[in-house]
VOLO-623106 format. One line per 5 residues: number of its first residue (from 1); their letters; for each residue x, y, z of C-alpha. Coordinates in steps of 0.05 Angstrom, whole numbers. Layout:
<nodes>
NUM> a> X:Y:Z; ...
</nodes>
This chain:
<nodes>
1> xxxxx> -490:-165:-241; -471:-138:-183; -505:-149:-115; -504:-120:-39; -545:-135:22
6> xxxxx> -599:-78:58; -608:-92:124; -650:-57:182; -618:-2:211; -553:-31:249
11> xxxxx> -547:-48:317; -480:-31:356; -469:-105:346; -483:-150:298; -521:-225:311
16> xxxxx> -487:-282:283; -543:-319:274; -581:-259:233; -610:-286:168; -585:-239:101
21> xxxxx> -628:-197:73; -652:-206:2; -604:-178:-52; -618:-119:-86; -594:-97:-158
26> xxxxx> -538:-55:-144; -545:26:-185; -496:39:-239; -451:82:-203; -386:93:-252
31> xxxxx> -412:156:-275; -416:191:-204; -345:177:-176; -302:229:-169; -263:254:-235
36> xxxxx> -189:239:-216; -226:169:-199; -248:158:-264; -187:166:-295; -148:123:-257
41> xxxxx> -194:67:-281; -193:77:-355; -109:75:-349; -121:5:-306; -172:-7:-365
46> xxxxx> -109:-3:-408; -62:-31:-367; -95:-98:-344; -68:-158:-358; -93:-221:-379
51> xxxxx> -114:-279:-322; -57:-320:-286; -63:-381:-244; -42:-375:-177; 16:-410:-178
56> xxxxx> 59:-373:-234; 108:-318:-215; 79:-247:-185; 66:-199:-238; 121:-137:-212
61> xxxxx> 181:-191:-228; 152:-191:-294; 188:-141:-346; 167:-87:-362; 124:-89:-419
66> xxxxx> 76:-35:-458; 41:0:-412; 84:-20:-352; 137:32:-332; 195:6:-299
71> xxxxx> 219:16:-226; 260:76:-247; 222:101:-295; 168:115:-236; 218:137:-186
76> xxxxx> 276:184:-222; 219:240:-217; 223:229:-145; 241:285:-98; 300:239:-72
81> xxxxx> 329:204:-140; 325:274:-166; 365:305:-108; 424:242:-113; 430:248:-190
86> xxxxx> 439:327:-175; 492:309:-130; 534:252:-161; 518:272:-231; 584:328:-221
91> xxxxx> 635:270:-202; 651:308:-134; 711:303:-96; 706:257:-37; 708:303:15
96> xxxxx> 673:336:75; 639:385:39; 609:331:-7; 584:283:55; 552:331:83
101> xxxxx> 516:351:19; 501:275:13; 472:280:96; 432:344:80; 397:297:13
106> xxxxx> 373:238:50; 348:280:99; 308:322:54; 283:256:28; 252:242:92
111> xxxxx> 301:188:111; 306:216:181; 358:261:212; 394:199:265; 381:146:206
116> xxxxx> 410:189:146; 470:208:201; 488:141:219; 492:128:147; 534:183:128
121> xxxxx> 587:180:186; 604:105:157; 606:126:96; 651:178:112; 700:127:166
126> xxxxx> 709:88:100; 726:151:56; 776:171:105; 806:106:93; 807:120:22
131> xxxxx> 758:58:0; 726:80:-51; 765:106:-117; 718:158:-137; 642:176:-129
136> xxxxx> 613:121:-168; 648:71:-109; 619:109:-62; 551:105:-97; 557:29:-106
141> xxxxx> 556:32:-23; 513:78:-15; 459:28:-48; 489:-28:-15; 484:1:51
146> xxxxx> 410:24:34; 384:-39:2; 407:-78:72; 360:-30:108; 294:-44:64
151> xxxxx> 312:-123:66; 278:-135:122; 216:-121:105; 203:-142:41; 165:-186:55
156> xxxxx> 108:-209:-4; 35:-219:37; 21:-296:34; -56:-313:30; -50:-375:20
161> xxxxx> -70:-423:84; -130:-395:107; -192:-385:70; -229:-343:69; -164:-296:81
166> xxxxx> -186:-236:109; -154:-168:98; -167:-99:131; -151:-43:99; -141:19:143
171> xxxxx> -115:86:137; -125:167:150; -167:202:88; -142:212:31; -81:166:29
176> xxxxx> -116:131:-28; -138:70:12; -204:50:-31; -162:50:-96; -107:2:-73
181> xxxxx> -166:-42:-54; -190:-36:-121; -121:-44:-141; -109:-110:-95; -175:-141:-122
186> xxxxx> -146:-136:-192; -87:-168:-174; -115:-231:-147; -163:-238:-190; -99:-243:-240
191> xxxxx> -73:-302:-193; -134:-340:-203; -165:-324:-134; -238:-308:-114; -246:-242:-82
196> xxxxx> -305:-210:-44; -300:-128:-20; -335:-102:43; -358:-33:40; -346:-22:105
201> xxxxx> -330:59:101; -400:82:104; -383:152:120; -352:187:62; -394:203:9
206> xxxxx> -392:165:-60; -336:111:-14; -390:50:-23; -403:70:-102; -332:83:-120
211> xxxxx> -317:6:-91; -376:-19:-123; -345:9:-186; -281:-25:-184; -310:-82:-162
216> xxxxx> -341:-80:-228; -283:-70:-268; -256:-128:-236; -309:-179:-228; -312:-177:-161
221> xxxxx> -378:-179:-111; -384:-125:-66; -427:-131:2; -456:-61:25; -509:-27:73
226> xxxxx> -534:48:75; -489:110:84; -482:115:158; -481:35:174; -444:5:220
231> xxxxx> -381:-13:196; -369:-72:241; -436:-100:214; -431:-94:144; -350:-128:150
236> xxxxx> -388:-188:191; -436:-203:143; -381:-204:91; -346:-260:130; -409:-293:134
241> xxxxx> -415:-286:56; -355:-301:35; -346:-360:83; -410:-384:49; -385:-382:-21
246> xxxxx> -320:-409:-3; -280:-341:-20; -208:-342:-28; -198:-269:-7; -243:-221:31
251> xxxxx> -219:-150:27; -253:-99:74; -245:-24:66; -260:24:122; -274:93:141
256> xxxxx> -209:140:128; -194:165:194; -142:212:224; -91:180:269; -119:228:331
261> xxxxx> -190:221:332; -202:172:384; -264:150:375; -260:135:308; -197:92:316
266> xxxxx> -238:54:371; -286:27:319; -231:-7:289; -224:-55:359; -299:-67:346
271> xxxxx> -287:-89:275; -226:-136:298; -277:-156:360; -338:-170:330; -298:-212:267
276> xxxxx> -275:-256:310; -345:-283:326; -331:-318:260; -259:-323:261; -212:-312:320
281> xxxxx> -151:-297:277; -192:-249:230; -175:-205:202; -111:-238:185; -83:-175:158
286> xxxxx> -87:-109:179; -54:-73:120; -43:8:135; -38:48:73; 5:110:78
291> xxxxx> 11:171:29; 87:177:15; 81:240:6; 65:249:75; 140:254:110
296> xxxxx> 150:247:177; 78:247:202; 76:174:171; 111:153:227; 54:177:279
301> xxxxx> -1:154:240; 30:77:242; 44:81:315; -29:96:323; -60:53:280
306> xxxxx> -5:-4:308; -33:8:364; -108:10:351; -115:-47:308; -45:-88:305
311> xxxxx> -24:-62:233; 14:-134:206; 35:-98:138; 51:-27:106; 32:-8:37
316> xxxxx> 62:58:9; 25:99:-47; 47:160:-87; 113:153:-94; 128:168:-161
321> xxxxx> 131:238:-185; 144:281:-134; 140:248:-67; 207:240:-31; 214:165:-21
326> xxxxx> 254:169:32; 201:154:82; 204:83:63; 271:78:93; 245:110:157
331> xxxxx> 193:64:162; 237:4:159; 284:35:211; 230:46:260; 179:-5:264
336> xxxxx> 208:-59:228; 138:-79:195; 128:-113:131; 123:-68:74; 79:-107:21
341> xxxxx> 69:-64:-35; 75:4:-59; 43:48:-106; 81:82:-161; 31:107:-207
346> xxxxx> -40:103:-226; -49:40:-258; -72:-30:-229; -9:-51:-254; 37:-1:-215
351> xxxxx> 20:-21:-148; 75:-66:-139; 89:-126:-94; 139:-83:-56; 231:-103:-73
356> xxxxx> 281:-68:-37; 341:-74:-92; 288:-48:-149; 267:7:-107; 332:24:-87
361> xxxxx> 358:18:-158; 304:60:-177; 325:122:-136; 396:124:-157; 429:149:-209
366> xxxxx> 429:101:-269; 510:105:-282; 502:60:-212; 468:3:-256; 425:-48:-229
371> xx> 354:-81:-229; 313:-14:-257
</nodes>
């Protein structure tokens, strides 16, 4: 059964040395979570798979099985795949007219104008030299050139070495931060770890009952306080907790907050501050969810947040159906920062540990081949 910690009203910090209060029985809460919530729980439901030590192989190498769409299954809706298979799918000429075409796509795709030019004028050097024999060549470097620009950040997020490993989860609303937290929890709990969740977004309404509720689907704990609690607080006494029950992973949600609002983005410092009472390297990831639906203005809201908290990994939601997908690329280009996962559909399952060839593969047309 699940259980969270009421406390006294909070102070603006929290004492170390406070003793917990006593557990109460947390209310059944499924039933009051939003409806596009609920539904994304019964397909995880579906979708879950069975318990896996933490040493075998992540589960987004695995195949894809029932239940588990591939890569380019999730991404041929895509507002980019959708605009290259309109374009290639004709067997153009190699010419001006057709670069430019290809230029005008990624952009669209929010690639970015300088990246998606600097692409195309190599591209179109080689054509001039008459490298490639027909569009399909061209294609074949097309995803050879993009793949090399997603390569450096793929990089998996190791948790391994510290324990417990503490992540932060930040984010503007609505970029669907609370679900990949329920969605993370389910995916080490499949690698054998122990997980605790912090409630730490005490602001929106139903935010502390919709964790509660995939921390029930999931097996998980879940530490909380009131609505309108200090954040800081309530992610300090989860370190303390999860310290004390020797926790693999403590995962720590927090108030969706637009990338301008200054105040807001100050309470983040206090959370990093006021962890480090316990921990001076806590948390040791400060994971910044981004809608990729969201363009362009993804690029402002990690310079902020980089800059408020020290974001130390990227994970991209909504990018199946109709997002664009090319932000990815423009994310890569500009900050360099590890992209960990990404989200390409509802399920538990579809938040994958983020590849650069499989997503790449994904977008293009399928006469390219490739790791779909």
């Amino acid at each position: 059964m699940l259980k969270f910690w009421k406390k006294k009203p909070p102070v603006d910090e929290p004492r170390p040395d406070a003793a917990p209060a006593l557990p109460i029985d947390a209310p059944a809460v499924e039933a009051s979570i939003e409806a596009p919530i609920a539904a994304e729980l019964a397909v995880e439901a579906e979708a879950a798979q069975p318990a896996q030590p933490a040493s075998t192989p992540d589960i987004a190498a695995a195949p894809a099985g029932p239940g588990r769409r591939s890569w380019r299954e999730r991404l041929s809706g895509s507002g980019f795949a959708r605009g290259l298979s309109s374009l290639f799918k004709r067997n153009p000429p190699l010419d001006d007219a057709f670069l430019d075409e290809l230029e005008t796509c990624l952009i669209t795709a929010d690639v970015g104008v300088t990246a998606a030019t600097e692409l195309v004028e190599r591209l179109r050097v080689r054509v001039g030299r008459r490298e490639f024999a027909d569009a399909n060549a061209l294609l074949a470097s097309l995803r050879a050139e993009l793949v090399a620009q997603l390569e450096p950040v793929e990089k998996p997020l190791d948790v391994d070495g510290r324990k417990p490993f503490v992540l932060l989860a930040v984010g503007v609303n609505g970029v669907g931060k609370t679900t990949t937290i329920g969605k993370l929890a389910h995916r080490f709990r499949g690698e054998g770890r122990s997980v605790l969740l912090a409630a730490g977004d005490t602001f929106r309404a139903a935010a502390v009952e919709q964790l509660q509720t995939w921390g029930a689907r999931n097996g998980v704990p879940v530490i909380a306080q009131g609505s309108g609690a200090d954040s800081a607080s309530v992610i300090f006494d989860a370190l303390q907790t999860a310290r004390s029950r020797g926790t693999d992973v403590l995962i720590a949600d927090t108030a969706g907050r637009l990338h301008t609002q200054s105040g807001l983005m100050d309470e983040l410092a206090k959370i990093r501050r006021v962890l480090g009472k316990l921990d001076a390297d806590a948390p040791h990831e400060a994971l910044l969810v981004i809608d990729g639906t969201t363009g362009q203005n993804a690029i402002s809201q990690v310079r902020q947040f980089r800059d408020a908290i020290g974001v130390t990994g990227l994970v991209v939601t909504k990018l199946d159906g109709t997002a664009k997908g090319g932000v990815v690329f423009a994310l890569a280009r500009e900050f360099g920062l590890p992209i960990r996962y990404v989200g390409l559909g509802e399920s538990a399952a579809d938040l994958r540990v983020f590849d650069a060839a499989a997503f790449v593969d994904g977008l293009l047309p399928e006469a390219l081949g490739g790791n779909a």
